[in-house]
N, C-alpha and C positions, 0 to 999 in steps of 0.2 A: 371476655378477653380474646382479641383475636387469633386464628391459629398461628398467624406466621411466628409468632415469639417463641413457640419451641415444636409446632408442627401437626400440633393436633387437638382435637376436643374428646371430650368422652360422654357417649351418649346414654343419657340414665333416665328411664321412665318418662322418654319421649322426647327430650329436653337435652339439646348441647350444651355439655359445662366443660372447662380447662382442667387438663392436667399437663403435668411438665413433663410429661416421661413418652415417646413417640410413638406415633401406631399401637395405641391400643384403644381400643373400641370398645367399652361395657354396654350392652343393651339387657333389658329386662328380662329377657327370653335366655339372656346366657347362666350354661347349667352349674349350679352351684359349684361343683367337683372341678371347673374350668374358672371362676370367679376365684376359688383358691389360690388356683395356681396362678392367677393375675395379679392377685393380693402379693402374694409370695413374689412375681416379679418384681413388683413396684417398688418392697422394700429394699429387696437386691440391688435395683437399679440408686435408690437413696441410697446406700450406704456407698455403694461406688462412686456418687458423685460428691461424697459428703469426704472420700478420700482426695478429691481433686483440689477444695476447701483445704483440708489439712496440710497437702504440701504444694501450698498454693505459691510459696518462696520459690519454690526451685527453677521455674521459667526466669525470673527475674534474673536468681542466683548465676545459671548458664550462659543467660547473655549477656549477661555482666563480663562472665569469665571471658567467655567471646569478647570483649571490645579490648578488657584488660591485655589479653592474649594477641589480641591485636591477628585473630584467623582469619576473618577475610578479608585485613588488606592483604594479608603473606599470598593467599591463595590468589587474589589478584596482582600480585606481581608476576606470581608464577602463570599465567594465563589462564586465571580461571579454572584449574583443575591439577591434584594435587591428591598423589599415595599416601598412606598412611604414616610409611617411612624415611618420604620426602618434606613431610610436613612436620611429622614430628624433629626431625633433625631441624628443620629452618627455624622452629617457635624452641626449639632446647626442650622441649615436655618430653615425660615418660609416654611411648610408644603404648603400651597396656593403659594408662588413664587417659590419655589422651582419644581413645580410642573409644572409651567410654562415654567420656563427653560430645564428641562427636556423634555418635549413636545415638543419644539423645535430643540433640539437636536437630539431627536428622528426623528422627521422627518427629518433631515438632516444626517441620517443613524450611526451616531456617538455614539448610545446608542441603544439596542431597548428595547421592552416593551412588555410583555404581558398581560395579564389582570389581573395580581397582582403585580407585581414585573420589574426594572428594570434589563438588564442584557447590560454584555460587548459585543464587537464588534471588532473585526480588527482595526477599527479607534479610538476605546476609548483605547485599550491596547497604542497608540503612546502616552496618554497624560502621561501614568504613569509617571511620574521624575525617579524611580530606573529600569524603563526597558532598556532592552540592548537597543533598537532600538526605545526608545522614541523620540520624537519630539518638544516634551514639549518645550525644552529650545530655540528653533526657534521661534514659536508660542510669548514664552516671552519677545524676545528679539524683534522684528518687532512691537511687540503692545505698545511697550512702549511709554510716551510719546515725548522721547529723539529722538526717530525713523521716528515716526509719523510726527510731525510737520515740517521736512523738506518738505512732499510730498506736501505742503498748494503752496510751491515755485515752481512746476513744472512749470508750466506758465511764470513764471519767467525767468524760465534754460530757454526756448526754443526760448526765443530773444537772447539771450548769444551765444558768441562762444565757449566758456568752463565756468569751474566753476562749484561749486556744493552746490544744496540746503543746503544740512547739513552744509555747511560751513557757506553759507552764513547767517542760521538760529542760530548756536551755535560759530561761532567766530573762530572757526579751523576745520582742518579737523578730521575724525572721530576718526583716531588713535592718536592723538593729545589731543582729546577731552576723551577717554578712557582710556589715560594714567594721564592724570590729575584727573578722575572721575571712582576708584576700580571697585565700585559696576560696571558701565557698564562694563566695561572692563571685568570682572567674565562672564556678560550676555554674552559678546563678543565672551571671550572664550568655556563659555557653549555648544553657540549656533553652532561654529565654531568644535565644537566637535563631534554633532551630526551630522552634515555633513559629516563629513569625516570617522563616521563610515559609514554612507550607501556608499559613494564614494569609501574609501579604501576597504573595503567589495568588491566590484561588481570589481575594478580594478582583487584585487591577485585573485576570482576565474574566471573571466574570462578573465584574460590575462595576465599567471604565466608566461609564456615565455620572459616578458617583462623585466624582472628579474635575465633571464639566464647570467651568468659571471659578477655579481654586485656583490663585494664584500663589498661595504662600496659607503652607498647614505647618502647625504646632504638633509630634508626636509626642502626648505627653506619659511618662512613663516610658521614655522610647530605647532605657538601654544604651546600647554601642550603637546606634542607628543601622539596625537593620529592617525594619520594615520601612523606613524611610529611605535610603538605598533603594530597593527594588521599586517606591512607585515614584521613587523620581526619573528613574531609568523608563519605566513605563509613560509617566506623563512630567517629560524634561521640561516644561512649564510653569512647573510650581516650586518652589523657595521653601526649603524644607528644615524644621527647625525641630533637633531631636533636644527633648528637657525630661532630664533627669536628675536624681541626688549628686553631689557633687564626684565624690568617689567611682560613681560611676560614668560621669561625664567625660572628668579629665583620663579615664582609660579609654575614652573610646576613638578608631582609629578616623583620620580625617575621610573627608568622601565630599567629589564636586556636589553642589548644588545644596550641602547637608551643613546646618551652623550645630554646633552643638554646646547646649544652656545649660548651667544648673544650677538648681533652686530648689525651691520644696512648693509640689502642684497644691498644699493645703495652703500656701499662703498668697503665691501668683502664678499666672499659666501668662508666659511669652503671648504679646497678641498676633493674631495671623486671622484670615477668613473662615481658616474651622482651624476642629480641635480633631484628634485623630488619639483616641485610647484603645490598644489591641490588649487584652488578656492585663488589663490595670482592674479594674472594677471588681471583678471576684475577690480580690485579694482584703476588698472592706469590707466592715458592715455596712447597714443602709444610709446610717446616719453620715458616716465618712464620703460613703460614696457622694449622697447630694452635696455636702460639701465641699467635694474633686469638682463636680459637677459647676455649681457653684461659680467656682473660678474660672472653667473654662468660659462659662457662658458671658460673662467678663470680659473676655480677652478675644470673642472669635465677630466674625462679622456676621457670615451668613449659617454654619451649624456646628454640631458636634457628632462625630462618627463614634460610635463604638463599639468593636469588632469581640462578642463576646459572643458565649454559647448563650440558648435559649430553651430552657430546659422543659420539653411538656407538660403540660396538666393531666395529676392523676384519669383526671376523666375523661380528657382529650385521649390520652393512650390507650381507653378502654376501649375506643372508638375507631381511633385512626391506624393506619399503621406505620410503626415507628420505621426511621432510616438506619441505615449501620451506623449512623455516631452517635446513637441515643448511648450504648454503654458506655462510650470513651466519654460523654457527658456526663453520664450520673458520676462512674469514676471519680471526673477532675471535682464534682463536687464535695466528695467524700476527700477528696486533696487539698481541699479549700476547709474542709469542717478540722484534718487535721494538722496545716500547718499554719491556719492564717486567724481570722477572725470573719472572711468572707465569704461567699458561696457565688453558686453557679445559679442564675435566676430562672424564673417562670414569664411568660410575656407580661402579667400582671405586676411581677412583684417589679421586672426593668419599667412596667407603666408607673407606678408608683414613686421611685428615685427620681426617672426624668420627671415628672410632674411637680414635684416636690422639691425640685431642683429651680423651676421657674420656668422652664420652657412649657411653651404654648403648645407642640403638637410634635409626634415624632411617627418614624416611618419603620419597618421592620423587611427589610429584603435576607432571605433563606436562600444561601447557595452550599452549594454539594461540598462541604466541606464541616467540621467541627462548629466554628462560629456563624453567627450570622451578622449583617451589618444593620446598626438601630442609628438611624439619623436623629437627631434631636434639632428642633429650630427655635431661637428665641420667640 
């Protein structure tokens, strides 16, 4: 296993082997009485990390409180920097809890502090709600109780041969459950939005070419059209048509260049020269997915884009070295075992669906971001 994953190997009877725990070195030669007291770190260091595990809530819980609290827009109204007892009077909080949470925050680099005043950060600009590139509405939507209480059933999924927490916890499946239930559904949408700016973002700049001779794309599963929005603006040439369930159609707000459909993608996809699926695919099984599939290959001329993660092979990881979004990967897969019926794939298992789906040959471009773009061509 490589060292970057936690920083080091440990060397035993000549032979580099992995351990999780940093700089420490075992070799043959080392004198039993020091081996001890190595032993005795390791388990020290486990038990501290196995307390990180146990109140593994509380990050979430804080910046929750954080966006609820609505601290860093106050702090940026204020310019950015803000007393303890200017802050606490602005937000109406107890100055003593207030102070507490903050603290913690702080130390988890999402605020900082100096010896008067709190101030903003890279990580506190995401909670704003009116910034372009907030996150806020993620954060809201995963904390929720509606979200949460599937994950109590994981233990449950993993006797199952399919099936899914949230179903099994709320009585349908999610989108089922969100069309029946505005309020989540808005969360849904929200949150579904901020995604696909950072996604549609990262796609049109770095990988405009994908776009060349697209006169008119179908975003199927497109929500309120926002990833359809940014790459119309980006390539004002294409005829953009966002298809969605109904319910979520007729909320979504107009936008030049953008028609917006609804329908159900399991029975027709709008036609257009591609098909454009950001973060749709995880959400099925295999059998669903080729069937999404299916339609679009139906309806499109020249491909089908779809903007998903690609999750490495056990073996490949033991080999290569992973990027920083291999966790925020595995994660959303583990978000996918517990609200959906879908997962986050391996390049075999997306070879499989697109193949299985009819198309002849597909493409896989990796850019610095969470997903990568898999072209599929009839």
């Amino acid at each position: 296993m490589p060292p970057h994953r936690h920083g080091l190997h440990v060397y035993a009877h000549g032979v580099l082997k992995y351990s999780p725990f940093p700089f420490i070195f075992l070799n043959k030669t080392t004198p039993k009485p020091k081996m001890a007291e190595l032993k005795a770190s390791i388990a020290a260091d486990a038990k501290l990390e196995m307390w990180s595990y146990a109140l593994g809530f509380t990050p979430m819980a804080l910046v929750k409180c954080a966006i609820d609290l609505q601290i860093a827009d106050v702090i940026d109204s204020h310019g950015g920097s803000m007393t303890l007892p200017a802050l606490s009077a602005a937000l109406a909080c107890s100055p003593p809890v207030l102070r507490r949470i903050m603290r913690y925050l702080v130390h988890r680099r999402i605020f900082s502090h100096t010896a008067s005043s709190y101030s903003q950060t890279p990580l506190s600009h995401l909670l704003m709600r009116g910034a372009a590139d907030s996150m806020a509405a993620v954060v809201l939507l995963e904390s929720t109780p509606t979200m949460l209480a599937p994950w109590q059933r994981l233990s449950l999924r993993a006797r199952q041969a399919d099936g899914s927490p949230f179903e099994d916890e709320h009585g349908r499946d999610i989108w089922s459950f969100a069309n029946a239930n505005p309020e989540h559904s808005k969360l849904i949408d929200d949150a579904m939005s901020c995604i696909a700016i950072a996604s549609a973002d990262a796609v049109a700049d770095q990988y405009p070419e994908a776009f060349d001779g697209i006169s008119s794309l179908v975003d199927v599963g497109g929500g309120d059209g926002t990833a359809l929005r940014i790459l119309v603006k980006a390539f004002p040439w294409i005829q953009g048509i966002s298809f969605d369930l109904p319910h979520v159609a007729s909320a979504a707000p107009p936008c030049d260049g953008v028609k917006h459909v609804a329908g159900d993608m399991f029975q027709a996809v709008p036609n257009a020269d591609a098909a454009f699926l950001m973060s749709v695919l995880h959400d099925w099984n295999d059998e669903e997915c080729i069937a999404i599939l299916r339609k679009c290959k139906e309806a499109i001329k020249e491909k089908v884009m779809i903007v998903e993660a690609v999750i490495g092979e056990e073996e490949e990881e033991e080999e290569e070295e992973e990027d920083k979004y291999s966790d925020v990967r595995l994660a959303l897969d583990m978000v996918m075992l517990a609200h959906t019926s879908g997962k986050e794939r391996t390049l075999k298992e997306w070879e499989f669906v697109v193949k299985e789906a009819g198309f002849s040959r597909f493409t896989v471009k990796h850019i610095k971001a969470i997903p990568a773009v898999i072209e599929a061509y009839p």
